[in-house]
MIDO-171128 format. One record per residue (C-alpha): x, y, z; residue number from 0. Coordinates in nm, 4 decimals. Example, Ala and Ser with C-alpha at 12.3 -4.5 7.8 and 13.67 -1.06 7.14 Angstrom:
% residues 2
ATOM        xx        yy        zz  seq
ATOM    1.2300   -0.4500    0.7800    0
ATOM    1.3670   -0.1060    0.7140    1
//
This chain:
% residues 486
ATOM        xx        yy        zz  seq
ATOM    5.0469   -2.5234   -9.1053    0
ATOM    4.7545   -2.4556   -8.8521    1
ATOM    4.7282   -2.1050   -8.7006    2
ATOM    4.8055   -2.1382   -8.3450    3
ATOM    4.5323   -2.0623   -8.1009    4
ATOM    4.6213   -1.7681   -7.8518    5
ATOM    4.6339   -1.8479   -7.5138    6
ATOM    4.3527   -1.6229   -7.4374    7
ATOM    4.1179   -1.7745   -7.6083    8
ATOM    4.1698   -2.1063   -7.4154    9
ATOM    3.9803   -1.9743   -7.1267   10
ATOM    3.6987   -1.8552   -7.3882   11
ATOM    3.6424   -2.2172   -7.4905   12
ATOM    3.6646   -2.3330   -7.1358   13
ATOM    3.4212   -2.1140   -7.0097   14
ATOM    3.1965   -2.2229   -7.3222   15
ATOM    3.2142   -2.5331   -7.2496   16
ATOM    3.1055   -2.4857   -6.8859   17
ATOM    3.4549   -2.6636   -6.7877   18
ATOM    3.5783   -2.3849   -6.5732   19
ATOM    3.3424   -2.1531   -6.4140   20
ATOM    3.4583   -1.7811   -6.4895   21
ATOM    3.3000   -1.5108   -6.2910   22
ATOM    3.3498   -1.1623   -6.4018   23
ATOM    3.2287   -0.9402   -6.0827   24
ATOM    3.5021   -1.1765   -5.8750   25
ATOM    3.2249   -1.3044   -5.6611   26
ATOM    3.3045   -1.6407   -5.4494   27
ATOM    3.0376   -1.8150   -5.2743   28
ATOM    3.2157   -2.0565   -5.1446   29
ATOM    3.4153   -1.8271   -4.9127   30
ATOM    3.2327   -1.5110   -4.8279   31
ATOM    2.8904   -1.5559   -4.9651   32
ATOM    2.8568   -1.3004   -5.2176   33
ATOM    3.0864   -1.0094   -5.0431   34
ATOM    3.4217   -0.8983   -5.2662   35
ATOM    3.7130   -0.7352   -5.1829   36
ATOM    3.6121   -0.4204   -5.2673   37
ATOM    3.2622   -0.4804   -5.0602   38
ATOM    3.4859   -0.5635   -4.7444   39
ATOM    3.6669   -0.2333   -4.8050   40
ATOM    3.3378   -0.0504   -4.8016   41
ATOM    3.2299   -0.2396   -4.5024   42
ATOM    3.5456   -0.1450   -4.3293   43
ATOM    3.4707    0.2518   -4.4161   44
ATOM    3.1514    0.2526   -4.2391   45
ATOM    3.1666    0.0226   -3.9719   46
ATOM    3.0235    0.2122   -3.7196   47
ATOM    2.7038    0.1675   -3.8881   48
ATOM    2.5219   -0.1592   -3.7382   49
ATOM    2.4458   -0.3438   -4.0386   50
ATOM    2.8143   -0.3141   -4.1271   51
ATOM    2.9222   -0.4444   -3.8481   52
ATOM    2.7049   -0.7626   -3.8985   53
ATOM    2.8077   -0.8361   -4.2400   54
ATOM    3.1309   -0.8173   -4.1054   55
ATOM    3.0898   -1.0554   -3.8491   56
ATOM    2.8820   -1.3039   -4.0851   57
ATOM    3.2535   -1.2734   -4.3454   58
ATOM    3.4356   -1.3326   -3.9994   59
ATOM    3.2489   -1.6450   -3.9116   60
ATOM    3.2103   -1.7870   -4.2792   61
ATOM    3.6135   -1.7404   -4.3393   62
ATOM    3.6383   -1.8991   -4.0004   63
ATOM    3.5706   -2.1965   -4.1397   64
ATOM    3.6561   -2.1455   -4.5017   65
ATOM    4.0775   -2.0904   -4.4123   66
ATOM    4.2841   -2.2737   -4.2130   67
ATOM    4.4835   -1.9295   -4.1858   68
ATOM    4.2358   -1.7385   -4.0171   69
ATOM    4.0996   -2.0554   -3.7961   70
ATOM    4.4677   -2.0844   -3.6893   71
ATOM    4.4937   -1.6740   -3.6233   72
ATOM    4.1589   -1.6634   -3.4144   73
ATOM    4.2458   -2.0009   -3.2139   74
ATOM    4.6112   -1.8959   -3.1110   75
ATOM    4.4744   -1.5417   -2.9761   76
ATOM    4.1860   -1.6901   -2.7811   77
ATOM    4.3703   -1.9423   -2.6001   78
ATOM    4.7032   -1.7830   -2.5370   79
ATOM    4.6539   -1.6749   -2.1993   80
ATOM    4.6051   -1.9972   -1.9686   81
ATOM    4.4384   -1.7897   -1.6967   82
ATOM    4.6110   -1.8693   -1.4676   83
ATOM    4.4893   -1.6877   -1.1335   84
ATOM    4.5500   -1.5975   -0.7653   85
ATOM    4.3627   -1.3918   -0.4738   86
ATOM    4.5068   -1.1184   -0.3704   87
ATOM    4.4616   -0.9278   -0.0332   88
ATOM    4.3978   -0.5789   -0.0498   89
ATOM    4.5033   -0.3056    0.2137   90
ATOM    4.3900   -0.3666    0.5347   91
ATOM    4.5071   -0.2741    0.9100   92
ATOM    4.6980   -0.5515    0.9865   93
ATOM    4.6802   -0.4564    1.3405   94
ATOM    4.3053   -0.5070    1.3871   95
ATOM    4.2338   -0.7916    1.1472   96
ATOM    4.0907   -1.1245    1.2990   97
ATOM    4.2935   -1.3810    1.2009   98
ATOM    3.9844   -1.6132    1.1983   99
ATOM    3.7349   -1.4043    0.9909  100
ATOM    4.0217   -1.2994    0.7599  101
ATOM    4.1075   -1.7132    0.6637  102
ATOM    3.7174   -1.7703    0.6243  103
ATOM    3.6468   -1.4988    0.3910  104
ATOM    3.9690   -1.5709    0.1983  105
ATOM    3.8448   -1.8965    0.1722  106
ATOM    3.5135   -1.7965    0.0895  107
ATOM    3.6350   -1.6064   -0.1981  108
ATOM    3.8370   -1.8865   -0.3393  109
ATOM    3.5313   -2.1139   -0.3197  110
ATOM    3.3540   -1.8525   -0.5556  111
ATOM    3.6364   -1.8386   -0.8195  112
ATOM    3.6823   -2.2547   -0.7923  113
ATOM    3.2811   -2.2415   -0.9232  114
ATOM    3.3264   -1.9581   -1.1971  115
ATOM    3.6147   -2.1719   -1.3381  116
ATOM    3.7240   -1.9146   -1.5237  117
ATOM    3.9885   -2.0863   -1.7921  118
ATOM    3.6577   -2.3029   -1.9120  119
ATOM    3.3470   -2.0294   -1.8422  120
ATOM    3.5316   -1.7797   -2.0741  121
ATOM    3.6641   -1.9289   -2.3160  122
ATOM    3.3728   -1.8681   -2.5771  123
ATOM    3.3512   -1.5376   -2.4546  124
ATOM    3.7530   -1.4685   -2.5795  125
ATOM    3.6560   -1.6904   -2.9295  126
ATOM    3.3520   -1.4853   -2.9878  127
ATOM    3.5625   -1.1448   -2.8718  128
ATOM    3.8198   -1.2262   -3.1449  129
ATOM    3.5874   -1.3771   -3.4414  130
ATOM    3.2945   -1.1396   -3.3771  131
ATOM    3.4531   -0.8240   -3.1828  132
ATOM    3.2521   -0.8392   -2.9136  133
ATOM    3.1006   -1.0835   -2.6796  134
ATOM    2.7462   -0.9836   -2.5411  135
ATOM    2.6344   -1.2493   -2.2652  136
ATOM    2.4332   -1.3149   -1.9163  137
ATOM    2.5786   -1.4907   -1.6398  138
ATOM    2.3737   -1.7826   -1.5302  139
ATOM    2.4387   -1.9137   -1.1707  140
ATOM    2.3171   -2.1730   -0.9296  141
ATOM    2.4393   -2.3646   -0.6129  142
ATOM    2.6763   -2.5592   -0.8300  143
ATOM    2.6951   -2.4156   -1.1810  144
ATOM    2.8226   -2.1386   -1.3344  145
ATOM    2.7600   -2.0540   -1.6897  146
ATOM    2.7767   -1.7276   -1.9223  147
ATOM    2.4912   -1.7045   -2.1835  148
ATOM    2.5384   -1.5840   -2.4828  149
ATOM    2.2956   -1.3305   -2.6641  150
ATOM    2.2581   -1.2031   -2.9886  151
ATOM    2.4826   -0.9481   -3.1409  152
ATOM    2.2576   -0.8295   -3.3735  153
ATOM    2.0293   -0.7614   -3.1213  154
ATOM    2.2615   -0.6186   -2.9009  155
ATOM    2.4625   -0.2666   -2.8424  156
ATOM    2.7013   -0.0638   -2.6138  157
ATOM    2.5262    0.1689   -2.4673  158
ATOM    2.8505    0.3349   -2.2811  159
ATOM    3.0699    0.2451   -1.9876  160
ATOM    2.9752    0.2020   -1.6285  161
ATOM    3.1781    0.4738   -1.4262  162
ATOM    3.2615    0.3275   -1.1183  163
ATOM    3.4492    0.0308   -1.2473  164
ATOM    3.4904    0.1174   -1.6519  165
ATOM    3.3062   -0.1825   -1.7804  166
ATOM    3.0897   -0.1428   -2.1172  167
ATOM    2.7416   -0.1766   -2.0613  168
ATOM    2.4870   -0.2639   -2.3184  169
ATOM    2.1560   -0.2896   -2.4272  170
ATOM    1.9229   -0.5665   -2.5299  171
ATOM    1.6606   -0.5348   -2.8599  172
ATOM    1.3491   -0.7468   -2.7275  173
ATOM    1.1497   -0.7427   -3.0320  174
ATOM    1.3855   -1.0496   -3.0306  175
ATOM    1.0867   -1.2138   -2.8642  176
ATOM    0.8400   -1.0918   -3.0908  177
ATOM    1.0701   -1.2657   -3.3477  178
ATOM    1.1690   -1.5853   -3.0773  179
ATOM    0.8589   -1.5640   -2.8852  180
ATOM    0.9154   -1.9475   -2.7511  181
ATOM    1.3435   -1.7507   -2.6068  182
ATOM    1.1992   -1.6233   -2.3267  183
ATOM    1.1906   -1.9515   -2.1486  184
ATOM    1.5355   -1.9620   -2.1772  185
ATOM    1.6416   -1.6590   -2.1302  186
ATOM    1.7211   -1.5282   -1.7151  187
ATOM    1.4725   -1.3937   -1.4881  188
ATOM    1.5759   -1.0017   -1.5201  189
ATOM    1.4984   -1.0466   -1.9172  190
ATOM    1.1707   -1.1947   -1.8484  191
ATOM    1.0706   -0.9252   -1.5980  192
ATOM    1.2011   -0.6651   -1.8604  193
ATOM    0.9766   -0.8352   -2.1582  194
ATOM    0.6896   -0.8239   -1.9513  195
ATOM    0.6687   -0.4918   -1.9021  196
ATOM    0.8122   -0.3990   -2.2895  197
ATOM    0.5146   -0.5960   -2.4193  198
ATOM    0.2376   -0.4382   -2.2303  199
ATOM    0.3337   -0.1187   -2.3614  200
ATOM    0.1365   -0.1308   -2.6915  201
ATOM    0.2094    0.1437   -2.8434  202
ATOM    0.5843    0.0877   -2.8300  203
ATOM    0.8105    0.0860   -3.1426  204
ATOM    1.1315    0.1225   -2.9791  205
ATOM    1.2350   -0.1840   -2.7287  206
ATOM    1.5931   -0.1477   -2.6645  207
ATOM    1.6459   -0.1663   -2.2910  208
ATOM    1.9753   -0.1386   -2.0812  209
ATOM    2.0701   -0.4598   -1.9321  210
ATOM    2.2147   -0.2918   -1.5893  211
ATOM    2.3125   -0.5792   -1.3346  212
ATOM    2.6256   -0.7131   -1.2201  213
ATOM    2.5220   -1.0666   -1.4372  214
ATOM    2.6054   -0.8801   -1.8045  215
ATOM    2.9516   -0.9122   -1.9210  216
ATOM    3.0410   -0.7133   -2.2119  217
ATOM    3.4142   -0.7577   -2.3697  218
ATOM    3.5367   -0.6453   -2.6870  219
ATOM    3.8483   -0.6200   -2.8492  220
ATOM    3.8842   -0.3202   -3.0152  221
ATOM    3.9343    0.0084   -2.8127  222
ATOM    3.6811    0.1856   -3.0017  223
ATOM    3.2966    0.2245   -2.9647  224
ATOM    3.2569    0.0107   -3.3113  225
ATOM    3.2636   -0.3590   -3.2383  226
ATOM    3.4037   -0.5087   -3.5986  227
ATOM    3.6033   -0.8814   -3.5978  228
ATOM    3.9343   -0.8461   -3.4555  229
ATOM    4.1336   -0.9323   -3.7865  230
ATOM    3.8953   -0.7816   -4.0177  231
ATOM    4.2121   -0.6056   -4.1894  232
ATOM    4.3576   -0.9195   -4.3053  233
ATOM    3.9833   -1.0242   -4.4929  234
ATOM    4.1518   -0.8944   -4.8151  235
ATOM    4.4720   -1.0174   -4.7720  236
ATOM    4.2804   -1.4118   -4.6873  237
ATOM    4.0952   -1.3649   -5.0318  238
ATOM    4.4122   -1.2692   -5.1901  239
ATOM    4.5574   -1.6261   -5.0840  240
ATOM    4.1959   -1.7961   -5.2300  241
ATOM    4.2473   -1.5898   -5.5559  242
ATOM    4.5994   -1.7349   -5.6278  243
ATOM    4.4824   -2.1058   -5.4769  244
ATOM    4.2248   -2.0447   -5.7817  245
ATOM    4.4658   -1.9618   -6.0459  246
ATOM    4.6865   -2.2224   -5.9329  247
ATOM    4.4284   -2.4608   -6.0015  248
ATOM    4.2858   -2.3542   -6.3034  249
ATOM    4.6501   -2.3371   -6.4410  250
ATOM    4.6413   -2.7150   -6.2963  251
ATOM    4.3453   -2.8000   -6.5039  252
ATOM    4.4334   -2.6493   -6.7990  253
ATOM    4.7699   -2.8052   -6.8044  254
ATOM    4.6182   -3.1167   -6.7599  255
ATOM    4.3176   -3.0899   -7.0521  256
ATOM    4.3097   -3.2082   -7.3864  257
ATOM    4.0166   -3.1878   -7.6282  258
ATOM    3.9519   -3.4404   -7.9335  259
ATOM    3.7560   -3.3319   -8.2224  260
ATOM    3.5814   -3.6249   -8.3852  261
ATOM    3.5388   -3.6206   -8.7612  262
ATOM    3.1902   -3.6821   -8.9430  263
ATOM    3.3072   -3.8378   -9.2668  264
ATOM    3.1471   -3.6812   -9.5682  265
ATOM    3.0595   -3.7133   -9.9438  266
ATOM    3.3152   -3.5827  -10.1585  267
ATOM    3.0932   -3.4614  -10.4631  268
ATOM    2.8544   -3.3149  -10.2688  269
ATOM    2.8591   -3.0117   -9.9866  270
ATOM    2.7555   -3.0337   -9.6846  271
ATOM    2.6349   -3.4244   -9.7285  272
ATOM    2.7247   -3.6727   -9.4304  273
ATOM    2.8048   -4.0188   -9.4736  274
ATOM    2.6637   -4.0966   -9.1209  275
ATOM    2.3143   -4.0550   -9.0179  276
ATOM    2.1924   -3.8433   -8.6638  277
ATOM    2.1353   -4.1221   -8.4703  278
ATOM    2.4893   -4.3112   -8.5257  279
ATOM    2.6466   -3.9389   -8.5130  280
ATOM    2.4680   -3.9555   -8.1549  281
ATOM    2.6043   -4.3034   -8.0641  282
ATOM    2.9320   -4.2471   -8.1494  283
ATOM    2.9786   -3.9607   -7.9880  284
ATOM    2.7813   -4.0665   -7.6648  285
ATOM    3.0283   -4.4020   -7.6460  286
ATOM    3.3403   -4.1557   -7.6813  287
ATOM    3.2390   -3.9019   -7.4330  288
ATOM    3.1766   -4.2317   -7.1574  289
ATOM    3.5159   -4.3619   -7.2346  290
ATOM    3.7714   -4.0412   -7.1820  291
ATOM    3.8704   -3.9230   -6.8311  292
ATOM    3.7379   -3.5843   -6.6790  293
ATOM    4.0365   -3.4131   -6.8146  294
ATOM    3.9583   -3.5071   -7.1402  295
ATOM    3.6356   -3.3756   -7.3683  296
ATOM    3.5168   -3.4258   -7.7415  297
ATOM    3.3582   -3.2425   -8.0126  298
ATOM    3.1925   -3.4199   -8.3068  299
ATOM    3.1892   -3.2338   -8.6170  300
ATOM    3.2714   -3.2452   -9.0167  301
ATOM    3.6804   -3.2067   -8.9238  302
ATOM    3.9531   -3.4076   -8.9456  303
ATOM    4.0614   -3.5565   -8.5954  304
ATOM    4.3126   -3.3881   -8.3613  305
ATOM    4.3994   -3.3964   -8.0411  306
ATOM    4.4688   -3.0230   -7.9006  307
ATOM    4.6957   -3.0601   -7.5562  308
ATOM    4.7104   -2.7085   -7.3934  309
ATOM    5.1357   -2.6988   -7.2969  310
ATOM    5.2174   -2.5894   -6.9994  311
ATOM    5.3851   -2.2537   -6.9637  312
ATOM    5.5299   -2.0286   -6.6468  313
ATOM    5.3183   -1.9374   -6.3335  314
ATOM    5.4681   -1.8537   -6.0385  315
ATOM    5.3373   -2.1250   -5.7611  316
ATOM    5.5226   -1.8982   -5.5167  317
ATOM    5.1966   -1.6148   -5.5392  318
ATOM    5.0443   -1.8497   -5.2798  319
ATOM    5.3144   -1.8334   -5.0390  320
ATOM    5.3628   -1.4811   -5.0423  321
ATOM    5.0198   -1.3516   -4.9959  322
ATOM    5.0542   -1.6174   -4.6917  323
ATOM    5.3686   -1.4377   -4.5730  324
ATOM    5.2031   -1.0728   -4.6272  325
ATOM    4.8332   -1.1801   -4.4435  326
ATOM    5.1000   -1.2526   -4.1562  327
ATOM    5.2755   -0.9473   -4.1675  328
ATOM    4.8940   -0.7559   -4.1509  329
ATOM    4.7695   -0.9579   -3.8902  330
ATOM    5.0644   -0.8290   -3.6585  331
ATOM    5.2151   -1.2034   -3.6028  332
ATOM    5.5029   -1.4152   -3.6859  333
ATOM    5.4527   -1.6861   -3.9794  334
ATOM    5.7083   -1.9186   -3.8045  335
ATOM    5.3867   -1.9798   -3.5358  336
ATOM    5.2546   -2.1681   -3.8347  337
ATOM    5.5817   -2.2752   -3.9496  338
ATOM    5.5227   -2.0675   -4.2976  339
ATOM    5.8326   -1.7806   -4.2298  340
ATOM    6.1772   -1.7709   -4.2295  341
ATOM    6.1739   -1.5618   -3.9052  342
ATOM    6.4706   -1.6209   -3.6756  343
ATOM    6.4106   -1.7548   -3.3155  344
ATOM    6.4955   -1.4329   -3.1740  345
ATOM    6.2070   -1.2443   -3.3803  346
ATOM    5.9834   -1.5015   -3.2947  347
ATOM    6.0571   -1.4664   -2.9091  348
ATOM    5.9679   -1.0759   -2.9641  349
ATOM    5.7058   -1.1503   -3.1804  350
ATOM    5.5387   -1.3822   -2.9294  351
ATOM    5.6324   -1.1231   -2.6511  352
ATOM    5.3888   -0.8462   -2.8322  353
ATOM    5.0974   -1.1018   -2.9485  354
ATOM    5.1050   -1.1727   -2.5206  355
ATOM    5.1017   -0.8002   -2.4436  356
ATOM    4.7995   -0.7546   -2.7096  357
ATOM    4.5922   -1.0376   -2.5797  358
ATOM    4.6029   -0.9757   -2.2368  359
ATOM    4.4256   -0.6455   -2.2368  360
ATOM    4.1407   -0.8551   -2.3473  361
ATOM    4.2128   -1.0888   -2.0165  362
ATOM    4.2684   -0.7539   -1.8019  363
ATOM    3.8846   -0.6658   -1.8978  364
ATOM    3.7758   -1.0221   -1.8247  365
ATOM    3.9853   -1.0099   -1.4720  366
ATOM    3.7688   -0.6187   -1.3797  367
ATOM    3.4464   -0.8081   -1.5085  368
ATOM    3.5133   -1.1006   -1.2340  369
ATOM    3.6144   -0.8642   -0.9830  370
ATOM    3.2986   -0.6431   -0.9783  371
ATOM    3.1107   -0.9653   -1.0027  372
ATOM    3.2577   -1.0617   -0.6581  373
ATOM    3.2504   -0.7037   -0.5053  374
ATOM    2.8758   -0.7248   -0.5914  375
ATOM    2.7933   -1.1247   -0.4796  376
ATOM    2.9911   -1.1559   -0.2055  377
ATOM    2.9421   -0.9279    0.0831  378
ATOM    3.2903   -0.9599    0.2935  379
ATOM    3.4455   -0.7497    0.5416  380
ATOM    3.8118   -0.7948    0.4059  381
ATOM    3.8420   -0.6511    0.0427  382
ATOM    4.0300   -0.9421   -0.1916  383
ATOM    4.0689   -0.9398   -0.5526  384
ATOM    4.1461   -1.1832   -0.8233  385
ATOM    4.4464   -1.1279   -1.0177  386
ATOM    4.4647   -1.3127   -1.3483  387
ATOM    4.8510   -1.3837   -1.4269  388
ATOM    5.0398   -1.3277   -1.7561  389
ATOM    5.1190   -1.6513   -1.7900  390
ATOM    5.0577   -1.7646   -2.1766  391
ATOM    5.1456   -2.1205   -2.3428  392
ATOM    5.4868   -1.9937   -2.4267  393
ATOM    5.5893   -1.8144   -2.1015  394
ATOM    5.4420   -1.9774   -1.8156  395
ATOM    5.7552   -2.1905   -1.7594  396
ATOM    5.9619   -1.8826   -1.7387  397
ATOM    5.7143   -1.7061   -1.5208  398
ATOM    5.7295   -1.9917   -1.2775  399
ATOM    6.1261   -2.0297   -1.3031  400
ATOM    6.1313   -1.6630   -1.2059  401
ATOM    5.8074   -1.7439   -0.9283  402
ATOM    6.0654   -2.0068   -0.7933  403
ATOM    6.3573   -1.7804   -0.7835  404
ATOM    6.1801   -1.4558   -0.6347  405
ATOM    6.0471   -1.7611   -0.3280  406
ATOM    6.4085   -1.8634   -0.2576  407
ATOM    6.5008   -1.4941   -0.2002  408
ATOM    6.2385   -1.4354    0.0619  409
ATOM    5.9382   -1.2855   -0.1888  410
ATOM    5.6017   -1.4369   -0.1340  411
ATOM    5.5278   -1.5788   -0.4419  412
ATOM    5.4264   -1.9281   -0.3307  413
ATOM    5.0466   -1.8831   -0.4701  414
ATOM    5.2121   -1.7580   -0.7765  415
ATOM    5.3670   -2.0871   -0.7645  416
ATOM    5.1236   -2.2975   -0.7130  417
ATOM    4.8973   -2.0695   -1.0120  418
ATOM    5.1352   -2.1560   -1.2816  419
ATOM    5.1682   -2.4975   -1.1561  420
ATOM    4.7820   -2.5090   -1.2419  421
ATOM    4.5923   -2.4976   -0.9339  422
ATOM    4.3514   -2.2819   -0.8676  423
ATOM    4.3223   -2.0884   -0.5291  424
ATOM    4.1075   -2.3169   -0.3596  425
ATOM    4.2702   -2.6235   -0.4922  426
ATOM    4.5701   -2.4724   -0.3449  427
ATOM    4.4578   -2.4097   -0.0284  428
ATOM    4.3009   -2.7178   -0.0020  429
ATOM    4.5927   -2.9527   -0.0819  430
ATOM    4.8507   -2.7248    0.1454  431
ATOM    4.5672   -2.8424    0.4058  432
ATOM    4.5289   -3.2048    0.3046  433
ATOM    4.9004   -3.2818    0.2891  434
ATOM    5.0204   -3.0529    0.6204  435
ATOM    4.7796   -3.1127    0.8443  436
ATOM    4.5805   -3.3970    0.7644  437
ATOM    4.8104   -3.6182    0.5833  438
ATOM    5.1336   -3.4510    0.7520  439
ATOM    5.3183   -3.5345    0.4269  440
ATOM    5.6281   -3.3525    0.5252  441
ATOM    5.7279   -3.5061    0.8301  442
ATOM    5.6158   -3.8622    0.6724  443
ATOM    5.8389   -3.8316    0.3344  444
ATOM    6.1768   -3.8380    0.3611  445
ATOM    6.4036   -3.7139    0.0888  446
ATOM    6.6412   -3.9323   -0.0398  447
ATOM    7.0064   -3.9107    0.0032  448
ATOM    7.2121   -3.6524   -0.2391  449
ATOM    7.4803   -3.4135   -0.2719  450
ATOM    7.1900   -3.1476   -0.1532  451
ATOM    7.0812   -3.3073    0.1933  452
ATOM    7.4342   -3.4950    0.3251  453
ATOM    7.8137   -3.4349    0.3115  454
ATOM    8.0757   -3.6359    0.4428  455
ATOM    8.2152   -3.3154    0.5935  456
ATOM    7.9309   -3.0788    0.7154  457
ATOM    8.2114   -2.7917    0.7501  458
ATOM    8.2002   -2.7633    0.3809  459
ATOM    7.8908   -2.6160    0.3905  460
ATOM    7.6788   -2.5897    0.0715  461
ATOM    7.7525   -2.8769   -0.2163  462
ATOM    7.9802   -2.7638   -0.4195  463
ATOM    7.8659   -2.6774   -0.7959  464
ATOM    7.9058   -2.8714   -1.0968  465
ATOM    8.2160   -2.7080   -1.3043  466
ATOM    7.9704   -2.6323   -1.5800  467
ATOM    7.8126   -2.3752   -1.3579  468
ATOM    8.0856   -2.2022   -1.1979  469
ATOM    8.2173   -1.8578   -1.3453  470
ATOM    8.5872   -1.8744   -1.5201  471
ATOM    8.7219   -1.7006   -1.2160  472
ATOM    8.5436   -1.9362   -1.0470  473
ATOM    8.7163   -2.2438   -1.2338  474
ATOM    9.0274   -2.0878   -1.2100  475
ATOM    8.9837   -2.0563   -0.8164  476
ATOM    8.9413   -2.3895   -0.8131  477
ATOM    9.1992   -2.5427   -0.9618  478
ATOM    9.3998   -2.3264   -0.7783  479
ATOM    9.2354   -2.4648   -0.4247  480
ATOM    9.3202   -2.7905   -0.5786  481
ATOM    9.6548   -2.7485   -0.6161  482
ATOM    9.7373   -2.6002   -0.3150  483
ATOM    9.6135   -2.8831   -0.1564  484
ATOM    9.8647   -3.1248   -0.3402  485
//
């Protein structure tokens, strides 16, 4: 009987045969260039070190688009919020304001948000914010457009925190331009003014200059002064779901093998004498190789023929799933987003409650950023301020059931309204206008006939509710209206 081969010496003969690459310092190019766990970690300890934070951002961006897990984590953060927006009046005495002036700069400031289009101009900004940590841009404007430019992180810093309105300011590296001379063209005129005067300074090693105008945005999303990727804590937890995908399919593949060992007939009265010659050796073995499947390979030598089939034995398929479930439970959010938990509705509900809380802090910095923006480009006697709701793709019908509710009880939420309905300020302004003055909609449409706008006996007063809504006293008063009147 033939000595059984151990089981770990099937890998040895895979990995000899170049079948199935091994690598023994756990390095995988394929998802984070040559970075390992345990180089992440380290990357993690000293991330307030600048070339840490840039490997970390080049991992981010390379596992962006190596998993579907942390594609799906960075999308649903950065497009939560639907920015959703009003203009709101700030304190004035309402005894002295003109009524005129007061419309036209209200109006004026509406125009201004309608061309920053904020749910479109930021949205790389919050994608960047989330996959890189921090966004560093320039805001480019002309009569029509409105567009934020993106710089270089690596070139880039914070440089600390403007104290009047708490917004991070930061500097620009322009030895960028001795790298990107041909840039500058692109780049806005304060930059160009600033490289000018960098470059004739000869003798200059160090070129970082703060970029101090009301056109740089700076948003992060980490509190700290050390701008790393927003879900760099999950990194190991993502390669933990690649290693198991890995064993999974080498387990696959080596289920699936079988190897054939072709025979060389020999003399009998002589050693080592083959009946065959090289070059039909050669040809036979050429003609087998060409005619087995991938999963199959041969080896030609002075042994009888057999056909080795590696069985299958136990692996736990579930390893994939739970590293899934656990890089879920890091990253702070429910798996039943991604329909991969067994999370009950109600934990989802609270789950999506504190993902909304966490991503609008983000929003809150983008809402300051717009507002100094205005204070500084639009010189108006009446202060105003944009307010950025916290309406997300999973509340904003609530928030406008409640908007509707507050209006019916005398609240003025009307722009809230007309926010979550998806207008912008301007737009609603301008179809209020369009429909009640020029078009005079109201008076022109007439609402059908229903239980809400006739009776048959207007001493009744309000319709009366369907039975489904009414309170069990309520039911029970009913009935007992009913039969009195029998």
């Amino acid at each position: 009987m033939s000595e059984e081969i151990p089981a770990s010496k099937y890998l040895e003969i895979f990995k000899q045969m170049k079948l199935i690459g091994i690598d023994n310092n756990n390095r995988r190019t394929s998802v984070v260039n040559t970075y390992t766990k345990v180089e992440v970690k380290d990357l993690l300890k000293t991330r307030e070190n600048r070339k840490s934070q840039q490997k970390l951002r080049i991992i981010s961006k390379n596992l962006y688009e190596a998993s579907g897990h942390y594609k799906s984590l960075i999308n649903y953060f950065s497009t939560l919020h639907t920015m959703d927006h009003i203009v709101e009046p700030l304190s004035v005495d309402i005894n002295s304001v003109n009524v005129k002036k007061y419309r036209k700069e209200y109006e004026e400031y509406c125009r201004a948000i309608e061309q920053m289009d904020i749910a479109n101009s930021f949205s790389e900004a919050r994608m960047t914010a989330y996959m890189e940590g921090v966004f560093y841009g320039y805001t480019r404007v002309s009569k029509d457009g409105f567009y934020i430019q993106k710089l270089d992180p690596d070139y880039c810093k914070i440089s600390g925190i403007n104290s009047n309105n708490g917004l991070l300011v930061y500097s620009f590296d322009f030895s960028y331009f001795d790298i990107n001379p041909s840039q500058i063209s692109s780049f806005p005129d304060e930059f160009k003014t600033i490289q000018t005067r960098v470059s004739s300074n000869k003798q200059r090693t160090d070129k970082w200059e703060v970029i101090d105008s009301p056109f740089a945005l700076c948003i992060k999303t980490s509190i700290d002064y050390n701008p790393t990727p927003a879900f760099a804590s999950v990194f190991e937890g993502i390669l933990d779901i690649a290693d198991f995908k890995s064993l999974a399919k080498t387990k696959e593949e080596i289920d699936n093998f079988m190897l054939l060992l072709q025979k060389i007939p020999m003399k009998s009265d002589e050693a080592d004498k083959y009946m065959l010659n090289a070059d039909t050796v050669f040809e036979m073995d050429e003609a087998l190789r060409e005619n087995t499947p991938d999963q199959v390979s041969s080896v030609t030598g002075p042994m009888d023929i057999t056909a080795i089939k590696f069985e299958k034995d136990s692996f736990d398929k579930n390893k994939v799933g739970q590293a899934t479930e656990q890089l879920w439970e890091e990253s702070g959010v429910s798996g039943l987003l991604f329909n991969t938990s067994s999370n009950t509705t109600t934990a989802l509900k609270y789950s999506l409650t504190t993902d909304e809380a966490s991503a609008f802090r983000l929003i809150k910095s983008i809402e300051v950023w717009c507002n100094a923006y205005l204070i500084s480009t639009l010189k108006t006697k009446y202060p105003f301020k944009l307010d950025i709701l916290p309406a997300t793709k999973h509340n904003r019908n609530e928030l406008l059931e409640s908007a509707l509710k507050a209006a019916n009880s005398g609240f003025s939420t009307k722009n809230e309204i007309m926010a979550l309905r998806g207008y912008s300020p301007n737009a609603a302004t301008m179809n209020s206008f369009l429909e009640n003055e020029i078009l005079n909609l109201p008076d022109k449409l007439i609402p059908l006939s229903s239980a809400h706008t006739s009776s048959s006996d207007s001493s009744k007063g309000q319709p009366e509710k369907p039975v489904e809504k009414l309170s069990e006293s309520g039911v029970k008063t009913r009935e007992n209206e009913s039969n009195e009147e029998v």
